[in-house]
N, CA, C and O atoms as a GROMACS GRO file, in nm:
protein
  324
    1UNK      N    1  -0.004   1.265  -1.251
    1UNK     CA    2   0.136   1.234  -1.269
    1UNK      C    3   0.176   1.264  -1.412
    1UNK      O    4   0.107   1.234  -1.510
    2UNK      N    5   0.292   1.326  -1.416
    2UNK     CA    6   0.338   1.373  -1.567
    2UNK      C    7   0.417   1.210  -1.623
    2UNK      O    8   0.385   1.098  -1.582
    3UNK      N    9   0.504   1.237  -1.704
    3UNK     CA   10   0.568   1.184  -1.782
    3UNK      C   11   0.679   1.142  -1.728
    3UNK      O   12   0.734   1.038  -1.765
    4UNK      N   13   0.721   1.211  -1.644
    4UNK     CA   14   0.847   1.174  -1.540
    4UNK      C   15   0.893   1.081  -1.497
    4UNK      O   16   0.830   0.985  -1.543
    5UNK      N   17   0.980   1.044  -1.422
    5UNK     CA   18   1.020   0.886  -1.345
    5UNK      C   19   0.935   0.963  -1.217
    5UNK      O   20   0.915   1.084  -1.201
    6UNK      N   21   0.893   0.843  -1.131
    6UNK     CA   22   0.802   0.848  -1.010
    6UNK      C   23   0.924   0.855  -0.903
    6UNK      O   24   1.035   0.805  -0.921
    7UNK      N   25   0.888   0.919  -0.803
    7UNK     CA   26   1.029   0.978  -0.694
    7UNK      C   27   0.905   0.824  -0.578
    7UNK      O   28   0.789   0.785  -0.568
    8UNK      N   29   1.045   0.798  -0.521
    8UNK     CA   30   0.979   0.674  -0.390
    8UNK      C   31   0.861   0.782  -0.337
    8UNK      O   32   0.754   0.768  -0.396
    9UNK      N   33   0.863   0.839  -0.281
    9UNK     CA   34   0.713   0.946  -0.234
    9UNK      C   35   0.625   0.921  -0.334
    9UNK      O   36   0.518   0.896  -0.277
   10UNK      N   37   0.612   0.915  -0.439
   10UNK     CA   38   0.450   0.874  -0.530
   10UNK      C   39   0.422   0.729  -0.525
   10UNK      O   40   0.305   0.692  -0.535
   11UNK      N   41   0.550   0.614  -0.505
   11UNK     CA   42   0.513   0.516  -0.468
   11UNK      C   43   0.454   0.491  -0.353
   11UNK      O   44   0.369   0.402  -0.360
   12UNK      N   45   0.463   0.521  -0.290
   12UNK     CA   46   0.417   0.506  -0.158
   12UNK      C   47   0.268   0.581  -0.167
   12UNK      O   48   0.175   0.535  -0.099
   13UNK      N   49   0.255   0.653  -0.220
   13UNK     CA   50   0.112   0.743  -0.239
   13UNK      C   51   0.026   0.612  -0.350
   13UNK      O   52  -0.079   0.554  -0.321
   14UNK      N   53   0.076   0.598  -0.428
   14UNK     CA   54  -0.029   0.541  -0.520
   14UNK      C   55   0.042   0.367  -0.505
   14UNK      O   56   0.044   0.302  -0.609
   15UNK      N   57   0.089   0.311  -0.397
   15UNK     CA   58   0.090   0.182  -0.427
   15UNK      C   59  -0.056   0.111  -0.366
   15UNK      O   60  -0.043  -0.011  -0.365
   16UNK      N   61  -0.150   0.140  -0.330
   16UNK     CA   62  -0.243   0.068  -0.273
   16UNK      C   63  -0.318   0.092  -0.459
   16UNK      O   64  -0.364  -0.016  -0.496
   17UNK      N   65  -0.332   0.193  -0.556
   17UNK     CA   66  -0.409   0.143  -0.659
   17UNK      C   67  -0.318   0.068  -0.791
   17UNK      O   68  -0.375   0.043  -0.898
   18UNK      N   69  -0.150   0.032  -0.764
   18UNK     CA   70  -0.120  -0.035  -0.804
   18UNK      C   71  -0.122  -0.209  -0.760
   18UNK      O   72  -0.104  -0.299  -0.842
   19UNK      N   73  -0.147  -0.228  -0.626
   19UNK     CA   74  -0.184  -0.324  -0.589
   19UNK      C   75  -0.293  -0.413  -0.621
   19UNK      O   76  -0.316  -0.533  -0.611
   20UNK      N   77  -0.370  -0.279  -0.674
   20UNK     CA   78  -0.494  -0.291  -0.697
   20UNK      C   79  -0.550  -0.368  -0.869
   20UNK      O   80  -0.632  -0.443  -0.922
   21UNK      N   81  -0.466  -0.304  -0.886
   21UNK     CA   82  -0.439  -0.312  -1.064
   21UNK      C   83  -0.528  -0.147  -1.137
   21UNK      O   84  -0.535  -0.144  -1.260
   22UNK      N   85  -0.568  -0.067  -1.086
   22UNK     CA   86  -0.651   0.081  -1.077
   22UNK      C   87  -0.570   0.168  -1.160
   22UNK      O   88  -0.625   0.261  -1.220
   23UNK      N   89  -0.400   0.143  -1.175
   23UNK     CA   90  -0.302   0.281  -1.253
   23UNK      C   91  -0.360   0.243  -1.402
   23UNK      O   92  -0.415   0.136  -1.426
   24UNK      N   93  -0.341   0.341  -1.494
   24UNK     CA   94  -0.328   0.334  -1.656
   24UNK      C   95  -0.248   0.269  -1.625
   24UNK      O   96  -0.190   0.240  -1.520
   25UNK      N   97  -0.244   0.223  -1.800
   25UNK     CA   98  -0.055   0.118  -1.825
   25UNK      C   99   0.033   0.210  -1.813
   25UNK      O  100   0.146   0.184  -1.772
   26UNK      N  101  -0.010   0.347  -1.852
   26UNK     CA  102   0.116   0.457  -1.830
   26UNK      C  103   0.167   0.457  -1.717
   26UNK      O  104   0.290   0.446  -1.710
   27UNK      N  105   0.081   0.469  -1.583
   27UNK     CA  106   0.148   0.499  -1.482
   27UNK      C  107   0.208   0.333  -1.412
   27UNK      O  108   0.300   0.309  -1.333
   28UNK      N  109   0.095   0.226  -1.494
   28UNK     CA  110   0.172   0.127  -1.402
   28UNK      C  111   0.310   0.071  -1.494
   28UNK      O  112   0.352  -0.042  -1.469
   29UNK      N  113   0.380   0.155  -1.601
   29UNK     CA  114   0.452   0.139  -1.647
   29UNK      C  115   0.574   0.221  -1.589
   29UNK      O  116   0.676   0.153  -1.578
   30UNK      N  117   0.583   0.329  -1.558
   30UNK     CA  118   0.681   0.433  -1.456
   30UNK      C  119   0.668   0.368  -1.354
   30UNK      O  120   0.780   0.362  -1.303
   31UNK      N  121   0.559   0.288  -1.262
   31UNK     CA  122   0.567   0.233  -1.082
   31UNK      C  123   0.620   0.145  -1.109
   31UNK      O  124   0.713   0.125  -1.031
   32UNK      N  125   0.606   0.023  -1.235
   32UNK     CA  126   0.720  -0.126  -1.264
   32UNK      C  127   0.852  -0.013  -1.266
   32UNK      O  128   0.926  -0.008  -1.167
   33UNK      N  129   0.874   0.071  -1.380
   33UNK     CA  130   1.041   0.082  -1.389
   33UNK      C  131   1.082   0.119  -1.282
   33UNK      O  132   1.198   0.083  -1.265
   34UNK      N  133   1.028   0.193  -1.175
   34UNK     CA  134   1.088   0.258  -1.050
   34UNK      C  135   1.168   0.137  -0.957
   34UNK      O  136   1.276   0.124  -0.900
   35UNK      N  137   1.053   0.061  -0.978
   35UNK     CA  138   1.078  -0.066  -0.931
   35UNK      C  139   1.196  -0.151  -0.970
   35UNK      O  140   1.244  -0.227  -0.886
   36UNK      N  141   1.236  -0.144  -1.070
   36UNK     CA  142   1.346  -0.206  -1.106
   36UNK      C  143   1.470  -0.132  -1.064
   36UNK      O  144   1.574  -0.189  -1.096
   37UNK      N  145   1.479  -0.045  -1.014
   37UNK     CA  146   1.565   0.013  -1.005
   37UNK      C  147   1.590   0.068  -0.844
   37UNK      O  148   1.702   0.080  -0.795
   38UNK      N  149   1.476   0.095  -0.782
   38UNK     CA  150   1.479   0.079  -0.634
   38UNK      C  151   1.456   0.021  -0.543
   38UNK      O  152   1.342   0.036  -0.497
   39UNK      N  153   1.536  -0.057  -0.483
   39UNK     CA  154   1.598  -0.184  -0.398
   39UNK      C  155   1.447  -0.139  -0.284
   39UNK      O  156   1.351  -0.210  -0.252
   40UNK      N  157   1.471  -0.031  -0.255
   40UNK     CA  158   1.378   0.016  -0.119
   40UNK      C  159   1.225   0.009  -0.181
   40UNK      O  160   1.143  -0.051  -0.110
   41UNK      N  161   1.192   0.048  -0.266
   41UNK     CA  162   1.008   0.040  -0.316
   41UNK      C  163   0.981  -0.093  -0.374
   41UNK      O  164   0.870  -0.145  -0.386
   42UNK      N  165   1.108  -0.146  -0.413
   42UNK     CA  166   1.065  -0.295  -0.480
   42UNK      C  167   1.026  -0.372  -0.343
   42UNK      O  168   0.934  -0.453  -0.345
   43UNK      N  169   1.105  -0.343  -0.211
   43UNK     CA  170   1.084  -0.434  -0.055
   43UNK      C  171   0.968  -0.370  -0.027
   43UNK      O  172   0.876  -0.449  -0.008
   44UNK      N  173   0.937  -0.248  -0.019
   44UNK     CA  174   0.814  -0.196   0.034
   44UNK      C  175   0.712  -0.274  -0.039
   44UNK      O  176   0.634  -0.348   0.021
   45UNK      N  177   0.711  -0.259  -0.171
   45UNK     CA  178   0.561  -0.324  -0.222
   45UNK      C  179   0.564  -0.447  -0.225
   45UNK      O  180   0.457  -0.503  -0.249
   46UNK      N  181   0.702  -0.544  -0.199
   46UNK     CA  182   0.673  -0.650  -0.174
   46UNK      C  183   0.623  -0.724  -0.026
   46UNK      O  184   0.582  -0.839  -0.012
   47UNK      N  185   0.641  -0.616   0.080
   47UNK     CA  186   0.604  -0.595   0.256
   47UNK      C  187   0.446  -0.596   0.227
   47UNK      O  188   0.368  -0.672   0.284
   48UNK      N  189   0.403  -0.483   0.111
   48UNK     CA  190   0.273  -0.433   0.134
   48UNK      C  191   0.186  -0.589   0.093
   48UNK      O  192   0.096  -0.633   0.165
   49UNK      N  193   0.230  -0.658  -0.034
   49UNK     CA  194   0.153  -0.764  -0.076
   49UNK      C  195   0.148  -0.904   0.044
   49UNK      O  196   0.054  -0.983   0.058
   50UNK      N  197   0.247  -0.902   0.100
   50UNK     CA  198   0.242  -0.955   0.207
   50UNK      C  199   0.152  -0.940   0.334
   50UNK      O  200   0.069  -1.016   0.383
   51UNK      N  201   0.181  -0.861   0.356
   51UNK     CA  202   0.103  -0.784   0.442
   51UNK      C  203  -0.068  -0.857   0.416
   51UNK      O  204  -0.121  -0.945   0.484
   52UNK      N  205  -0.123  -0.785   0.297
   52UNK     CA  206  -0.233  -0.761   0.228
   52UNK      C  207  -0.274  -0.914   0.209
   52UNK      O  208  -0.390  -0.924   0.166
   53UNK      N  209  -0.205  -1.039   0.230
   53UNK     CA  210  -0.209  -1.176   0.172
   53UNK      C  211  -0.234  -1.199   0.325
   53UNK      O  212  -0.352  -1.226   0.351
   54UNK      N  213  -0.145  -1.194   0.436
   54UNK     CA  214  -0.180  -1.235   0.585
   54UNK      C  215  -0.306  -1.168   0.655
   54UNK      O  216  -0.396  -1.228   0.714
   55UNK      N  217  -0.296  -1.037   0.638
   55UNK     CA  218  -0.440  -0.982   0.689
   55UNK      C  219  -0.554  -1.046   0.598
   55UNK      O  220  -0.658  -1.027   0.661
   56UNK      N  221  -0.569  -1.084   0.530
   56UNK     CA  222  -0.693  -1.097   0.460
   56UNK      C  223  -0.736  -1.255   0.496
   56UNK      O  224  -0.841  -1.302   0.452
   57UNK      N  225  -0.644  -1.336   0.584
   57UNK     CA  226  -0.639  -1.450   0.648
   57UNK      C  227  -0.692  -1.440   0.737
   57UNK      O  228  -0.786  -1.516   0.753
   58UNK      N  229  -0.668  -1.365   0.818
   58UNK     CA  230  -0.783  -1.342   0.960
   58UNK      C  231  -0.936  -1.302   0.961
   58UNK      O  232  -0.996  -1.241   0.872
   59UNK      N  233  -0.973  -1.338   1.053
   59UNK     CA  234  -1.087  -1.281   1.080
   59UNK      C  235  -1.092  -1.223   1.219
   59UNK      O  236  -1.013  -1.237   1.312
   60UNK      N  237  -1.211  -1.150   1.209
   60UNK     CA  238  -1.240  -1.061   1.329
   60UNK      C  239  -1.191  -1.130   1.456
   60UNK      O  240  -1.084  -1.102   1.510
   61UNK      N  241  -1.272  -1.219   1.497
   61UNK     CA  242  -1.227  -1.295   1.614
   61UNK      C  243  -1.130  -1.336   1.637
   61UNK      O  244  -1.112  -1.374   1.753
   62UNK      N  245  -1.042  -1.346   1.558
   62UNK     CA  246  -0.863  -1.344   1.562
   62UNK      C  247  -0.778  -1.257   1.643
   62UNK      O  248  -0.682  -1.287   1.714
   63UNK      N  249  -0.835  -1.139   1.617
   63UNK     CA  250  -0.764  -1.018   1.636
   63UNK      C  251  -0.809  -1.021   1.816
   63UNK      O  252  -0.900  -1.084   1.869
   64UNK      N  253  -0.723  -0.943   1.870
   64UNK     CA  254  -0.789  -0.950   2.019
   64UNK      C  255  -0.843  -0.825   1.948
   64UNK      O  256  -0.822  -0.763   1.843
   65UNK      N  257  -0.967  -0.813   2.118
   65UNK     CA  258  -1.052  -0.712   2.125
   65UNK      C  259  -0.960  -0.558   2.175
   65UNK      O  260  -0.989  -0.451   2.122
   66UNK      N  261  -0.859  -0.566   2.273
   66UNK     CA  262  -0.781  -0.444   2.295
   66UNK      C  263  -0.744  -0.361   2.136
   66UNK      O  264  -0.748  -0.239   2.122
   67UNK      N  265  -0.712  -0.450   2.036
   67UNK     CA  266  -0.634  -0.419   1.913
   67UNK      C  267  -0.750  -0.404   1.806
   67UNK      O  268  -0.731  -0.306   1.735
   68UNK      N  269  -0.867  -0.477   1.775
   68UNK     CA  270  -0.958  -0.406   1.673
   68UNK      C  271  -1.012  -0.245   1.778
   68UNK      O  272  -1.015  -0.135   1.723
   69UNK      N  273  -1.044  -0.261   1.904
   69UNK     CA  274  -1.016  -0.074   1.979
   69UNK      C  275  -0.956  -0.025   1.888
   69UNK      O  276  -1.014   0.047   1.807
   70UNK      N  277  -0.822  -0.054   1.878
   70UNK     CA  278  -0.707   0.024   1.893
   70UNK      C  279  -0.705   0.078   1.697
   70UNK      O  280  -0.683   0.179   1.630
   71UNK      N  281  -0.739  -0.048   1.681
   71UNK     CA  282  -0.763   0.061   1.534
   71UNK      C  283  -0.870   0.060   1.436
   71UNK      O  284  -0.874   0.044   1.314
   72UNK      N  285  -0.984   0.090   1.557
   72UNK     CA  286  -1.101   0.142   1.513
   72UNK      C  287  -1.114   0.262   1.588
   72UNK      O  288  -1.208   0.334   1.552
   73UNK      N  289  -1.051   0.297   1.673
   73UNK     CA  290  -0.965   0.422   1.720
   73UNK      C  291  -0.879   0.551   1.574
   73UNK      O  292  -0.900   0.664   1.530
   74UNK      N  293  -0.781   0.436   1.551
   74UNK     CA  294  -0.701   0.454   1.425
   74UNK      C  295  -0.823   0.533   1.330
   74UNK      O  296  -0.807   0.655   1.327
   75UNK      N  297  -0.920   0.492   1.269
   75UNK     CA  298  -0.968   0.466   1.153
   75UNK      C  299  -1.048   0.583   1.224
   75UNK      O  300  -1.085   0.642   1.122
   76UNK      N  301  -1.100   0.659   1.330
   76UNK     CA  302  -1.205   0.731   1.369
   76UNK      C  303  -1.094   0.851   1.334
   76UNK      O  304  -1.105   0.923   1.235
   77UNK      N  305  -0.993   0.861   1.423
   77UNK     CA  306  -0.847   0.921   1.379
   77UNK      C  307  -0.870   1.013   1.232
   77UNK      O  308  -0.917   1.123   1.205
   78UNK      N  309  -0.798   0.882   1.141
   78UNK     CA  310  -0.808   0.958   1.026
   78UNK      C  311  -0.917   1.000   0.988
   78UNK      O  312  -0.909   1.104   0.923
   79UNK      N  313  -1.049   0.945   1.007
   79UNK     CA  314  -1.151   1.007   0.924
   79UNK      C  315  -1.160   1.152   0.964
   79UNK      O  316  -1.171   1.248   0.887
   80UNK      N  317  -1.151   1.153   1.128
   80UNK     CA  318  -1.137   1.346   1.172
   80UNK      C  319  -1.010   1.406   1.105
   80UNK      O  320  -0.994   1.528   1.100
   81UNK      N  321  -0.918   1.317   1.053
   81UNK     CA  322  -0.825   1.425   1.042
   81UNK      C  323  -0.870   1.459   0.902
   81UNK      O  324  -0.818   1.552   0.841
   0.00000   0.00000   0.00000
């Protein structure tokens, strides 16, 4: 990433290693300002931490068995793609 303001498309690409805390301060300094300024990536990464706070509540046996299939299906998916 250059020097630039981050376009919503790089948020969405690199918000799982801002979640993470993984960007330089550089870049997690352009993903905060983007943020201040876009209504839509500020809800997305606030969906994603959510998200990331309820799943991590479950456990396996939670999930029905049709749906860990379904995306351990998913996950076979991307690895071929």
């Amino acid at each position: 990433m250059s020097g630039e303001d981050l376009t919503c498309k790089e948020v969405v690409e690199i918000v799982s290693d801002y979640l993470e805390g993984a960007l330089s301060p550089e870049e997690r300094e352009r993903f905060d300002a983007h943020l201040t300024v876009c209504d839509g990536c500020h809800t997305y990464v606030e969906q994603m931490r959510e998200t990331i706070r309820l799943t991590g509540m479950l456990t396996e046996e939670q999930v029905p068995v049709e749906q860990r299939e379904r995306l351990r299906q998913a996950f076979r998916d991307w690895k071929a793609g």
